[in-house]
N, C-alpha and C positions, 0 to 999 in steps of 0.2 A: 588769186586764181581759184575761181568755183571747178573741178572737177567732176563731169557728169558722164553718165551710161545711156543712152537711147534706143530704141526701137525705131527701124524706120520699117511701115507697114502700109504697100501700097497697094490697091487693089481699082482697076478701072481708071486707072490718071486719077486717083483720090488717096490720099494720105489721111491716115489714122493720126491724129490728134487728140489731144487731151488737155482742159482747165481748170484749176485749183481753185477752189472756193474763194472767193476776195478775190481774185486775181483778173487781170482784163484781156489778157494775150492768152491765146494757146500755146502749148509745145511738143516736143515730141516725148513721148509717155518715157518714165525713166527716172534717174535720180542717181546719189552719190552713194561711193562704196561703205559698206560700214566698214569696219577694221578687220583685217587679214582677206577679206572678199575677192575672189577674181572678177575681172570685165564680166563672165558669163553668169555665175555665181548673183552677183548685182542685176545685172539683166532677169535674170528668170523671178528675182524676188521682188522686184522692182517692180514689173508687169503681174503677178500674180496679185499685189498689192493694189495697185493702182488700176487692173483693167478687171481680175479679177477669173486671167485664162492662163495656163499651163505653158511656155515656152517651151520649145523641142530642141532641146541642149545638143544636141549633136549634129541641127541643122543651122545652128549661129554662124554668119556670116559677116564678117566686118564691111562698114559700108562706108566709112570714111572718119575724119575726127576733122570739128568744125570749132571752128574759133569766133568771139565776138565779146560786143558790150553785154554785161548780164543785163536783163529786162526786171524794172524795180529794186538797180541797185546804185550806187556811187558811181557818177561818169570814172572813167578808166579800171571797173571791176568787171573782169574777162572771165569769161565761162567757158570750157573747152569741151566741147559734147565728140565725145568717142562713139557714132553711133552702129550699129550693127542689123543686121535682118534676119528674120529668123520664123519658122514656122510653128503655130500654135495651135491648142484643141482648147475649146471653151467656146465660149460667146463673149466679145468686150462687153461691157457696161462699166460705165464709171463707181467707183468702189475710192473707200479710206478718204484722201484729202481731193480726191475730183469729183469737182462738180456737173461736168459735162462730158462728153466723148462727142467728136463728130470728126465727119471722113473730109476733107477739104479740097478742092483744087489750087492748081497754078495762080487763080483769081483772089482766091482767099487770100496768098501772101501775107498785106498789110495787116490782117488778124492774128497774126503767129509771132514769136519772140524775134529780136531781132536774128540770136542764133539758127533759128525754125528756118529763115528768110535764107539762109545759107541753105539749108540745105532741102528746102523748094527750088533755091537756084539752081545747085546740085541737081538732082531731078529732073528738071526741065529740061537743063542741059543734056541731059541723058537721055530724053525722050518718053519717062517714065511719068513725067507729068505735063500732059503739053498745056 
């Protein structure tokens, strides 16, 4: 079991995505705890690393915890993304091990990690991405 932290950040029925150098799928910006770290703690250092913008720690929101096949790992290697929303000061730009940022729709789906796919589902469902 891969444990992971996310950001979900939607703006216009478009969700903030992010892709790792080498890598062919996007996901949602984020990554695993280092040791003694909370959910939030993870979250804010995670996104400052990776996007490169301030998280606004007292406006974190849980936004669900999404299960699946990890994307470029061993069939039955499950990633569990605990993801969260939450308001920031900065500008994205991709920073550290990302290659790209970009804002996606409903349509993009097939371009996101299988995990991501859940939680486009998520969304949709919701009316947050039509």
């Amino acid at each position: 079991m891969i444990d992971k932290i996310a950001w979900i950040h939607v703006v216009d029925g478009r969700v903030l995505a992010a892709r790792s150098r080498g890598k062919d799928k996007f996901y949602l910006p984020g990554g695993k705890r280092e040791p003694g770290e909370t959910d939030a703690e993870t979250l804010v250092r995670e996104i400052r690393e990776e996007l490169g913008v301030e998280i606004v720690a007292g406006s974190i929101t849980p936004a669900g915890t999404f299960e699946g096949q990890a994307h470029g790992h061993a069939e039955g290697t499950v990633v569990r993304t605990t993801a969260y929303s939450a308001e920031y000061r900065g500008t994205p730009r991709a920073c550290a091990e990302i290659e790209e940022i970009a804002w996606l729709t409903y349509a993009d789906r097939p371009r996101v990690s299988l995990v991501a796919q859940l939680v486009f589902d998520h969304l949709h469902e919701a009316g947050q991405l039509p």
